[in-house]
FITORTOR-393782 format. One record per residue (C-alpha): residue in three letters; y negated, x, z negated. Coordinates in Angstrom, 3 decimals, padded with zeros to 6 digits. Layout:
<atom><guza>ALA</guza><Y>Y</Y><X>X</X><Z>Z</Z></atom>
...
This chain:
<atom><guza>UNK</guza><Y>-064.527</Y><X>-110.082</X><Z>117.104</Z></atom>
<atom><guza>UNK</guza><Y>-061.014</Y><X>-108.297</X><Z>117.563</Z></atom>
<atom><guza>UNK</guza><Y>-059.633</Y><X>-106.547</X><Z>120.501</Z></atom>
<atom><guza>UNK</guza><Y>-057.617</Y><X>-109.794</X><Z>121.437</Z></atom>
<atom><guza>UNK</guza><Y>-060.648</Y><X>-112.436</X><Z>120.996</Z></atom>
<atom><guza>UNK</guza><Y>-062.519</Y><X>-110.209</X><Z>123.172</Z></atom>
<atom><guza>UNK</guza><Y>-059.596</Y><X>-110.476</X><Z>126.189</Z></atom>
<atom><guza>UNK</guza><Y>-059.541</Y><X>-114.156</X><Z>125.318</Z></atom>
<atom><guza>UNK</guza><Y>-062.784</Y><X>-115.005</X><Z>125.823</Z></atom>
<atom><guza>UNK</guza><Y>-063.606</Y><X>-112.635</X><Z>128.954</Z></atom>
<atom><guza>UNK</guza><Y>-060.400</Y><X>-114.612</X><Z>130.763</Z></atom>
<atom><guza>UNK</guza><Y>-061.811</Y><X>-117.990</X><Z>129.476</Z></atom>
<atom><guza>UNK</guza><Y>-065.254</Y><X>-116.962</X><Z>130.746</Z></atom>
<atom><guza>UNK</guza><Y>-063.738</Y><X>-115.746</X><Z>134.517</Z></atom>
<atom><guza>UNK</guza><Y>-061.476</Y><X>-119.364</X><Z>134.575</Z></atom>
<atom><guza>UNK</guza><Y>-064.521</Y><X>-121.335</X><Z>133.761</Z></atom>
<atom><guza>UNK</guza><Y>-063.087</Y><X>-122.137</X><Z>130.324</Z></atom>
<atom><guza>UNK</guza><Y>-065.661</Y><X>-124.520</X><Z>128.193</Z></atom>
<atom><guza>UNK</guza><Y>-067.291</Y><X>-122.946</X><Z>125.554</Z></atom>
<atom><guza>UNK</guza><Y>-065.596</Y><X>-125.182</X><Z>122.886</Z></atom>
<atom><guza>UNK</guza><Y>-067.548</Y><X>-124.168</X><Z>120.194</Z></atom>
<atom><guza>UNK</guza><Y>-070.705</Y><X>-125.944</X><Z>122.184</Z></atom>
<atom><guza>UNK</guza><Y>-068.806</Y><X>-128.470</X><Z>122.742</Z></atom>
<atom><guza>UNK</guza><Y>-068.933</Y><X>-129.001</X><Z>118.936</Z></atom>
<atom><guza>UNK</guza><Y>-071.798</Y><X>-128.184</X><Z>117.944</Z></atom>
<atom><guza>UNK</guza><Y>-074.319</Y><X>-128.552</X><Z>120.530</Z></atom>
<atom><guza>UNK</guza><Y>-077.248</Y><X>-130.659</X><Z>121.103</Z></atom>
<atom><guza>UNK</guza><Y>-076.716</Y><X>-133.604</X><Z>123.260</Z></atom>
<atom><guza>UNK</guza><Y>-079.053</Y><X>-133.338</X><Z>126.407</Z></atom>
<atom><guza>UNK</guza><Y>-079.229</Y><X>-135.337</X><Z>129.694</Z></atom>
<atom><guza>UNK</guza><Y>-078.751</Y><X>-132.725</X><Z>132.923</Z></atom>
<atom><guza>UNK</guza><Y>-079.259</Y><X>-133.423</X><Z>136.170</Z></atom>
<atom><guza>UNK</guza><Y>-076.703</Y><X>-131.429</X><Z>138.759</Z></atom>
<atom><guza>UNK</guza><Y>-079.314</Y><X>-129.861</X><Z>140.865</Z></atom>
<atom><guza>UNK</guza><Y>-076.496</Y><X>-127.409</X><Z>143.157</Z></atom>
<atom><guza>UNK</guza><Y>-072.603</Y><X>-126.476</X><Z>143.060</Z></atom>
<atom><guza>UNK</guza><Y>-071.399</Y><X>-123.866</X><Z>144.071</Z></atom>
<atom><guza>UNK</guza><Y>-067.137</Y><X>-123.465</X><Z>143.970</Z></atom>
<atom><guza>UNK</guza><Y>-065.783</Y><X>-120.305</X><Z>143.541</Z></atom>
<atom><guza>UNK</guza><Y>-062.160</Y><X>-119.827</X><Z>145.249</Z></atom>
<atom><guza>UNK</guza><Y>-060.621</Y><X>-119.786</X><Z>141.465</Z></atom>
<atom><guza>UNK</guza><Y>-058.458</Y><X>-122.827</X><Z>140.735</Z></atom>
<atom><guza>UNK</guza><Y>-056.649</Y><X>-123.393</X><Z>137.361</Z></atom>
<atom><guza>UNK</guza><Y>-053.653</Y><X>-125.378</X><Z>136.594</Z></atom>
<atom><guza>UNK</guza><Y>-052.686</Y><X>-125.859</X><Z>132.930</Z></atom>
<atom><guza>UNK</guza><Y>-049.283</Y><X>-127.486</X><Z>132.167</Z></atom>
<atom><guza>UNK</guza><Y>-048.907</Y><X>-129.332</X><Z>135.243</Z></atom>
<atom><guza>UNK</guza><Y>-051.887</Y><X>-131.434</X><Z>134.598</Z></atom>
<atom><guza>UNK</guza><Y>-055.270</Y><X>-131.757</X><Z>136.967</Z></atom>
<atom><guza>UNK</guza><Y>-056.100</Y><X>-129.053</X><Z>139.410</Z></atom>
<atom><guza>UNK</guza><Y>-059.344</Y><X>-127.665</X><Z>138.486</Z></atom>
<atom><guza>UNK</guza><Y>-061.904</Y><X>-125.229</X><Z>140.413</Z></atom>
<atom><guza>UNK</guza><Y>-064.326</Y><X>-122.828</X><Z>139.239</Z></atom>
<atom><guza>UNK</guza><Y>-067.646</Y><X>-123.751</X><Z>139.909</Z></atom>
<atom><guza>UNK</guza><Y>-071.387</Y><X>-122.625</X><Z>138.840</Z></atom>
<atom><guza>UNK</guza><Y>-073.632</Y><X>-125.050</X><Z>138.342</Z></atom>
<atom><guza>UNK</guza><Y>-077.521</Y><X>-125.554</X><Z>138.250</Z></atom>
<atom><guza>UNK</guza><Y>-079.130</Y><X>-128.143</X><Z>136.112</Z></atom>
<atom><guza>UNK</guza><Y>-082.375</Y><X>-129.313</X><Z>135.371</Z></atom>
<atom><guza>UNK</guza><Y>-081.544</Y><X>-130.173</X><Z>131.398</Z></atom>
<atom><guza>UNK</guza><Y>-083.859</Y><X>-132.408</X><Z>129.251</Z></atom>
<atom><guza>UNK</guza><Y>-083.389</Y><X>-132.621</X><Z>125.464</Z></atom>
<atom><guza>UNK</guza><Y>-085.390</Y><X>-134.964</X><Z>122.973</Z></atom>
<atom><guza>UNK</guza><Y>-089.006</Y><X>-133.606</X><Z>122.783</Z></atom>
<atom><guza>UNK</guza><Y>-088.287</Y><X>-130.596</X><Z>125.072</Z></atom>
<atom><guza>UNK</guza><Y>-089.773</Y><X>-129.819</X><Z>128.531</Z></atom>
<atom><guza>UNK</guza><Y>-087.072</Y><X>-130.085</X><Z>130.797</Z></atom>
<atom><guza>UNK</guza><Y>-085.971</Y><X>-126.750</X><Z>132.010</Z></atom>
<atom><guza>UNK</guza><Y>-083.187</Y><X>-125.202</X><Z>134.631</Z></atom>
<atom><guza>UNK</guza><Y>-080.008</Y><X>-123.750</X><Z>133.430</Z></atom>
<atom><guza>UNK</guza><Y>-076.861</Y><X>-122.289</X><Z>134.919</Z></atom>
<atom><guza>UNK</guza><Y>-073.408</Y><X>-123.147</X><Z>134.026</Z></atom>
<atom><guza>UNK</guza><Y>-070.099</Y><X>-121.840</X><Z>134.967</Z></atom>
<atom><guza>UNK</guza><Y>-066.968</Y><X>-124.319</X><Z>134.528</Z></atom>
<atom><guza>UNK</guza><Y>-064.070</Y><X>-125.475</X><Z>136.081</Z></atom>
<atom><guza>UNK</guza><Y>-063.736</Y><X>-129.086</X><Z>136.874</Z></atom>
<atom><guza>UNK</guza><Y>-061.167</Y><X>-131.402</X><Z>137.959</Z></atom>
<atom><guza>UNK</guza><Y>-061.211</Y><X>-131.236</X><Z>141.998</Z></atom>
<atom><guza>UNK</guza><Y>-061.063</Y><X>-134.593</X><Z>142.443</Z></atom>
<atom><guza>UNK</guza><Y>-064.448</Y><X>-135.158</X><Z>140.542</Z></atom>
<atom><guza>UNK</guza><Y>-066.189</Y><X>-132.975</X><Z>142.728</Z></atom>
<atom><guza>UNK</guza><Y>-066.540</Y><X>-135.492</X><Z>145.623</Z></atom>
<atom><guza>UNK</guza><Y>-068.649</Y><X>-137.375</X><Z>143.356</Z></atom>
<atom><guza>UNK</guza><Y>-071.227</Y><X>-135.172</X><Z>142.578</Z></atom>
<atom><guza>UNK</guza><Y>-074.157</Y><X>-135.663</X><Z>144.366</Z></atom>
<atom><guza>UNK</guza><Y>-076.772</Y><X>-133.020</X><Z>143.904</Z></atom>
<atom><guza>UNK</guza><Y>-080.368</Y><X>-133.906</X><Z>142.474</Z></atom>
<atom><guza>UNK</guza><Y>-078.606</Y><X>-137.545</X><Z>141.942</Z></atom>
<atom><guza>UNK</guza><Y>-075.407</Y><X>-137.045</X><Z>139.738</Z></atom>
<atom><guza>UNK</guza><Y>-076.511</Y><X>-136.498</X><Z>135.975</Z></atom>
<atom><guza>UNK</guza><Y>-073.965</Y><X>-135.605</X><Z>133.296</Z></atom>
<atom><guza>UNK</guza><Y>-074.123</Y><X>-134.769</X><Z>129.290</Z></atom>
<atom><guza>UNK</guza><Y>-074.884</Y><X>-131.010</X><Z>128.500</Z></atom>
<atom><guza>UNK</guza><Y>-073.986</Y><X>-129.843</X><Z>124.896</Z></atom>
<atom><guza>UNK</guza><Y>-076.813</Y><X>-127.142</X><Z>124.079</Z></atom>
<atom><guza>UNK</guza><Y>-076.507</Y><X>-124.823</X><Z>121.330</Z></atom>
<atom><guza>UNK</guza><Y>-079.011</Y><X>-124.716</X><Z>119.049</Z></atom>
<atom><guza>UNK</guza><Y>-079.697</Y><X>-121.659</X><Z>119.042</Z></atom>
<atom><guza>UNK</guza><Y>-080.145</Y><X>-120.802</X><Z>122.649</Z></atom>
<atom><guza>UNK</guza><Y>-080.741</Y><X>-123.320</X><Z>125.440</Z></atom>
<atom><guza>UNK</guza><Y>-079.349</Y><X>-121.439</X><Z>127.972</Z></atom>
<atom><guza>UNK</guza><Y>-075.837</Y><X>-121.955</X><Z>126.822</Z></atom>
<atom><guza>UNK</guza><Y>-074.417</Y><X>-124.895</X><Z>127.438</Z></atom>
<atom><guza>UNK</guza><Y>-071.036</Y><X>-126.877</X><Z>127.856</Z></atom>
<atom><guza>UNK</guza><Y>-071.216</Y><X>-130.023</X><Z>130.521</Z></atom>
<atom><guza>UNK</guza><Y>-069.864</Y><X>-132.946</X><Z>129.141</Z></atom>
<atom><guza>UNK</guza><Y>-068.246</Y><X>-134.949</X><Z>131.811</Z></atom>
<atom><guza>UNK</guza><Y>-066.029</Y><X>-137.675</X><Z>129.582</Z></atom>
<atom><guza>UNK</guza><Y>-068.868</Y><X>-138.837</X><Z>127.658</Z></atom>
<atom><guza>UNK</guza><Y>-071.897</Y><X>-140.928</X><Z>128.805</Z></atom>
<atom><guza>UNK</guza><Y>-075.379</Y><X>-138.909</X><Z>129.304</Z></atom>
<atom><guza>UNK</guza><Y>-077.248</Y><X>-140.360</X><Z>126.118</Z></atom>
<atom><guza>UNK</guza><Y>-081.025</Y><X>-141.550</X><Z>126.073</Z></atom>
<atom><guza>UNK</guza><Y>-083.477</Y><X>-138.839</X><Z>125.387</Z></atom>
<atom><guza>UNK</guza><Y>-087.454</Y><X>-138.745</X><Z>124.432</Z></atom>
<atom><guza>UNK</guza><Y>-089.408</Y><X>-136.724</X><Z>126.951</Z></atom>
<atom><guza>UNK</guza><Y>-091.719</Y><X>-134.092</X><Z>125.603</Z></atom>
<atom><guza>UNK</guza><Y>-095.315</Y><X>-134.828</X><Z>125.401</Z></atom>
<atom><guza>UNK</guza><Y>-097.277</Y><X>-133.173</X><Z>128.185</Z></atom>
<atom><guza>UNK</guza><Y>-099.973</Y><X>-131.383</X><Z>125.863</Z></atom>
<atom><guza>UNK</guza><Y>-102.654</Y><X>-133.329</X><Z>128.394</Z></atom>
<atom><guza>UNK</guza><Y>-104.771</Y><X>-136.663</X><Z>126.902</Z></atom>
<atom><guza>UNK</guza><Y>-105.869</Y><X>-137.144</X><Z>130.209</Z></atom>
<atom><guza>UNK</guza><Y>-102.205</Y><X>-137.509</X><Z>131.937</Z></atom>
<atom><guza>UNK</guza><Y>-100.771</Y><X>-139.801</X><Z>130.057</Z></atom>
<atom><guza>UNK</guza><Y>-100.084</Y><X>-143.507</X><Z>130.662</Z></atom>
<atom><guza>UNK</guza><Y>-102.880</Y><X>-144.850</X><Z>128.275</Z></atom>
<atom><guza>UNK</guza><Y>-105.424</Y><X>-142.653</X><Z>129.400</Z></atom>
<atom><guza>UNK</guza><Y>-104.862</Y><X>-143.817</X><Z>132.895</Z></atom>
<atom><guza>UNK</guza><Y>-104.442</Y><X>-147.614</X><Z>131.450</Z></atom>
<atom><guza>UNK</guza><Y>-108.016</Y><X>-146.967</X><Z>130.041</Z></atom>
<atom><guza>UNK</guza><Y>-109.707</Y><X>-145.021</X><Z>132.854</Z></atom>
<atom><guza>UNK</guza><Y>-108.105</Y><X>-145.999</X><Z>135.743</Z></atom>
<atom><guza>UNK</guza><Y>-109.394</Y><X>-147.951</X><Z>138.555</Z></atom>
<atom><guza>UNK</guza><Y>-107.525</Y><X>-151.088</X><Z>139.226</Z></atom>
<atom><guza>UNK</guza><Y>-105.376</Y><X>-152.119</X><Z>141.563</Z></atom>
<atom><guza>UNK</guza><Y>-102.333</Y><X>-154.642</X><Z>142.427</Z></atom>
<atom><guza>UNK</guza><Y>-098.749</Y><X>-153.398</X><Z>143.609</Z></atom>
<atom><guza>UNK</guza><Y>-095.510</Y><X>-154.577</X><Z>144.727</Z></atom>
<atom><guza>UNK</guza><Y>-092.290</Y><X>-153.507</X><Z>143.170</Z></atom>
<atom><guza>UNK</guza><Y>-090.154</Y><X>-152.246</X><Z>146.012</Z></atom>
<atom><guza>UNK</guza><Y>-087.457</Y><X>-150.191</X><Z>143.632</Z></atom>
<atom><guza>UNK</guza><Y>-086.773</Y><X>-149.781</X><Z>139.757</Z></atom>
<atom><guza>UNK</guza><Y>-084.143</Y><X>-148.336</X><Z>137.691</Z></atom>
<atom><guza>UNK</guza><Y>-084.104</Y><X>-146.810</X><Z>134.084</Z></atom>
<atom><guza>UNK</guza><Y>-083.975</Y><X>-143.178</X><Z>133.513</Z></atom>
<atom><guza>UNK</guza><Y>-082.008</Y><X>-142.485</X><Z>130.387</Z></atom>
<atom><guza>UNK</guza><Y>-084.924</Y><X>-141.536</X><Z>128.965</Z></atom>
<atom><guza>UNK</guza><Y>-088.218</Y><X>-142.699</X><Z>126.980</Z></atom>
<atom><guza>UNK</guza><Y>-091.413</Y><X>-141.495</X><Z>126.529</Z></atom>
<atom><guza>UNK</guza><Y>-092.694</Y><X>-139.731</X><Z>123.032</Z></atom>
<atom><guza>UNK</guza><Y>-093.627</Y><X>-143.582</X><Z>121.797</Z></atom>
<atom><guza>UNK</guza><Y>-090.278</Y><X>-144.373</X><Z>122.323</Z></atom>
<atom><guza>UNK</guza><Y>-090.751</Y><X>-146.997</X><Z>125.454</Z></atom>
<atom><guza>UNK</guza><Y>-088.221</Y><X>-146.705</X><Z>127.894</Z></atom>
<atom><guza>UNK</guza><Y>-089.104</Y><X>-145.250</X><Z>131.162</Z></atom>
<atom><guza>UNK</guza><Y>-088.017</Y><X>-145.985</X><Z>134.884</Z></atom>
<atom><guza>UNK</guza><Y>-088.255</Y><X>-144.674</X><Z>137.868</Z></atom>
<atom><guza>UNK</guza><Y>-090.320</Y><X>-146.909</X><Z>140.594</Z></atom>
<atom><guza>UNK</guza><Y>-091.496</Y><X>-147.266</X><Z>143.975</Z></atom>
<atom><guza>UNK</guza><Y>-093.981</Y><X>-148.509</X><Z>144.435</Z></atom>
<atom><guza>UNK</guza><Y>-096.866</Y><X>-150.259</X><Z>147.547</Z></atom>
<atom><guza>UNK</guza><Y>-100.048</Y><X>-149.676</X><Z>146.188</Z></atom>
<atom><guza>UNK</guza><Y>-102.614</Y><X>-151.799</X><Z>147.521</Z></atom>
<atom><guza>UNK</guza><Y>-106.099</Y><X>-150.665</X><Z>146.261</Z></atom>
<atom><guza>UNK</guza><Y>-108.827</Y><X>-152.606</X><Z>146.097</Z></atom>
<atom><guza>UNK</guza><Y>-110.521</Y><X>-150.184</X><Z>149.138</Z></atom>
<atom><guza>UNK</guza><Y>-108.493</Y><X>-148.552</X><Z>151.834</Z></atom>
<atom><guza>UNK</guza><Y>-105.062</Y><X>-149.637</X><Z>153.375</Z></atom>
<atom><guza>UNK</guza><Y>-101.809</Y><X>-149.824</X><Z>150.821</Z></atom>
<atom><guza>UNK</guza><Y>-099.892</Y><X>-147.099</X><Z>150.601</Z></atom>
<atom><guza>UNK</guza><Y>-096.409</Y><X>-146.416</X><Z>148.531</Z></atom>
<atom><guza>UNK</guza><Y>-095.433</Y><X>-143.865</X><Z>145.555</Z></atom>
<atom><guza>UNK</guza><Y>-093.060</Y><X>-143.007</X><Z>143.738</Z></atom>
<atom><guza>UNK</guza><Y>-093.255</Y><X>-143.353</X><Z>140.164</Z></atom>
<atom><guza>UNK</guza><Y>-092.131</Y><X>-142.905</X><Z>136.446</Z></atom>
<atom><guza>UNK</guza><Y>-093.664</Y><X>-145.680</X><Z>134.001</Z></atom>
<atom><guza>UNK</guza><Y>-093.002</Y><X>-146.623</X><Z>130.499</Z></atom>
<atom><guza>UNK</guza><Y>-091.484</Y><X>-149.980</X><Z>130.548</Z></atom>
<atom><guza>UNK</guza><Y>-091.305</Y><X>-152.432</X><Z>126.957</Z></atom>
<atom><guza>UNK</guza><Y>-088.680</Y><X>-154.589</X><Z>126.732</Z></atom>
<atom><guza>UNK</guza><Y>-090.707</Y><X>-157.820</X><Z>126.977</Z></atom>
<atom><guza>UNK</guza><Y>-091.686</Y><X>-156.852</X><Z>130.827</Z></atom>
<atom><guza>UNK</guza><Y>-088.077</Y><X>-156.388</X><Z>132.026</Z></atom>
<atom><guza>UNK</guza><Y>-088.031</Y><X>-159.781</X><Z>133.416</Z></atom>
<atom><guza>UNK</guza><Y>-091.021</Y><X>-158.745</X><Z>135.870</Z></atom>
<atom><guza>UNK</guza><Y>-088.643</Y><X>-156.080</X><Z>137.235</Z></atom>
<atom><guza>UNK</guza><Y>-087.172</Y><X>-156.937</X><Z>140.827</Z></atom>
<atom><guza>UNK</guza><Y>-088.012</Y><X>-156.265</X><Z>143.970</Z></atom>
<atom><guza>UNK</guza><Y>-090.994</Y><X>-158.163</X><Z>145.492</Z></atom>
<atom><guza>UNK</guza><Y>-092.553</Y><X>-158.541</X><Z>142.019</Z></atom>
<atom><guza>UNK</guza><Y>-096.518</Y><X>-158.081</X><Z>142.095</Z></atom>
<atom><guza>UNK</guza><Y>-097.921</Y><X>-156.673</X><Z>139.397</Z></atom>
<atom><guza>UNK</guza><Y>-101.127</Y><X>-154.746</X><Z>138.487</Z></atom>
<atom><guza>UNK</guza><Y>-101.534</Y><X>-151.030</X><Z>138.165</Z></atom>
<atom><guza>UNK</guza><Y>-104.407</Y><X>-148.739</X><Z>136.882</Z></atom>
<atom><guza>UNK</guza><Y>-104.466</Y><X>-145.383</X><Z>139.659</Z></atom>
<atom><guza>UNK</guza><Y>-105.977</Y><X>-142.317</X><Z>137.845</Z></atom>
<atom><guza>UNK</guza><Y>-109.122</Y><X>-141.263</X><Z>139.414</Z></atom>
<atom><guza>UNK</guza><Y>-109.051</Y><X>-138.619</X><Z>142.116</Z></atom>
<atom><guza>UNK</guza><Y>-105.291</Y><X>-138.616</X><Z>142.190</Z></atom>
<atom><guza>UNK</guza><Y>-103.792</Y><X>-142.085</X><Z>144.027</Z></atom>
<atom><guza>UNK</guza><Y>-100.173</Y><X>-141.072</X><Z>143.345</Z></atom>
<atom><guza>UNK</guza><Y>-100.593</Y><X>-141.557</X><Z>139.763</Z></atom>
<atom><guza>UNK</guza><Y>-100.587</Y><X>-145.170</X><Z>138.518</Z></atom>
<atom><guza>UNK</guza><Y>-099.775</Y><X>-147.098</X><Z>135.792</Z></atom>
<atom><guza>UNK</guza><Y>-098.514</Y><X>-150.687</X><Z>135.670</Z></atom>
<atom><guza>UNK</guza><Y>-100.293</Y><X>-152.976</X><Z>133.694</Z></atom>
<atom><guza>UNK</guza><Y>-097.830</Y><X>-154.777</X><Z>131.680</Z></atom>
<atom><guza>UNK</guza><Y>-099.943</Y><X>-156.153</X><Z>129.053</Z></atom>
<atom><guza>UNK</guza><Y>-102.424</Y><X>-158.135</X><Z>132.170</Z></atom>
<atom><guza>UNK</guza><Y>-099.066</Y><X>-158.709</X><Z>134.034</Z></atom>
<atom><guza>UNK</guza><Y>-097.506</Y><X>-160.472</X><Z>131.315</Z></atom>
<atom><guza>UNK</guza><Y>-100.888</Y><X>-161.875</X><Z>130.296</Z></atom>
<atom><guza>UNK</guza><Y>-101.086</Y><X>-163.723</X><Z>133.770</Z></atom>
C-alpha cells in the first residue's frame, strides 16, 4: 500500500467511511444494534445527506455461526438515527471472510434469513425436549419471526408465552421455537396450544405442533 492509500484510508477510517471492499465481498449476516454511540464528526459529501460518525455494537449472527458481538465505526445519515432502537433495530452486516470482526453495516438492503448454529448439546434442543419433556398446555400471548431458522432449516419465532402446567399456577416465558409452515395458521394471540417444558428448567418449552395440529 503506497504513501497516498495509506492517508486515504486513515481519513476514511476517522470519517466513518465504509469499508467498500466488505461491502463487496462480505458475508451477509443479520446484526442486531445493541448501543450507539455518536461521535461529534459530521460529513457532508456534495451537498447530499448529513451524516454523523457513530460506533456501533452488534450482536452479529451468520449461517451456522454462534452469534457473537462486534464493533463498528460508520457514519450514517442523521435522520436514520431516530430510528434505531437499541437491542430492537436489526440491520445487514457484510463480514469478511476472513475475519469476523470486520464488518460493513448494510442499511439499504433487507437483513436476510440466516441458520442458527447448532448448540453442541442433544439435550437442549427442541426434539429432545419434544421427547422428554413433561407436558403441558399454553396460550399464545405474542409471536413474530426472527429472520432466522434453526440448523433443520424450520423457521423460528420469538414467543410469549402463559404456561399452564399440569401442577402449580401458570406462569409466562419468553420463548424461541421452530415453527413449520403448516402451523402458521395456529399463530395469533389467544391460540392454545400444547408445549413439552424440559425437566428441571420451566422456562424452556417447546410447542407441540405435530399434537396441536393433530387435534
Amino acid at each position: 500500500m503506497g504513501l497516498f492509500d495509506k492517508v486515504r484510508k486513515g481519513f476514511s477510517e476517522m470519517t466513518g467511511g465504509v469499508d467498500t471492499e466488505v461491502l463487496q465481498i462480505g458475508q451477509p449476516g443479520r446484526a442486531v444494534i445493541v448501543n450507539v454511540q455518536m461521535s461529534g464528526t459530521t460529513v457532508q459529501m456534495g451537498g447530499g445527506l448529513v451524516e454523523r460518525v457513530c460506533t456501533f455494537v452488534v450482536e452479529v449472527t451468520l449461517d451456522d455461526v454462534p452469534a457473537y458481538q462486534a464493533q463498528v465505526r460508520q457514519r450514517v445519515p442523521e435522520m436514520w438515527l431516530a430510528q434505531i432502537q437499541p437491542g430492537a433495530s436489526v440491520v445487514t452486516a457484510r463480514v469478511h471472510p476472513q475475519d469476523r470482526q470486520r464488518m460493513a453495516l448494510d442499511f439499504n438492503t433487507p437483513p436476510p434469513t440466516v441458520r442458527l448454529a447448532s448448540s453442541g448439546d442433544p439435550t437442549s434442543s427442541a426434539a429432545h425436549i419434544l421427547a422428554t419433556g413433561i407436558p403441558a398446555k399454553a396460550v399464545i400471548v405474542q409471536n413474530q419471526p426472527l429472520g432466522m431458522t434453526n440448523p433443520e432449516g424450520v423457521p423460528m419465532h420469538a414467543f410469549v408465552l402463559t404456561i399452564s402446567p399440569q401442577e402449580g399456577m401458570p406462569y409466562q416465558i419468553q420463548v424461541g421455537n421452530p415453527v413449520p409452515p403448516e402451523a402458521l395458521p395456529l399463530l395469533y394471540p389467544g391460540s392454545k396450544v400444547p408445549v413439552k417444558v424440559a425437566p428441571g428448567n420451566p422456562n424452556a418449552a417447546v410447542i407441540d405442533w405435530a399434537a396441536a395440529l393433530g387435534d
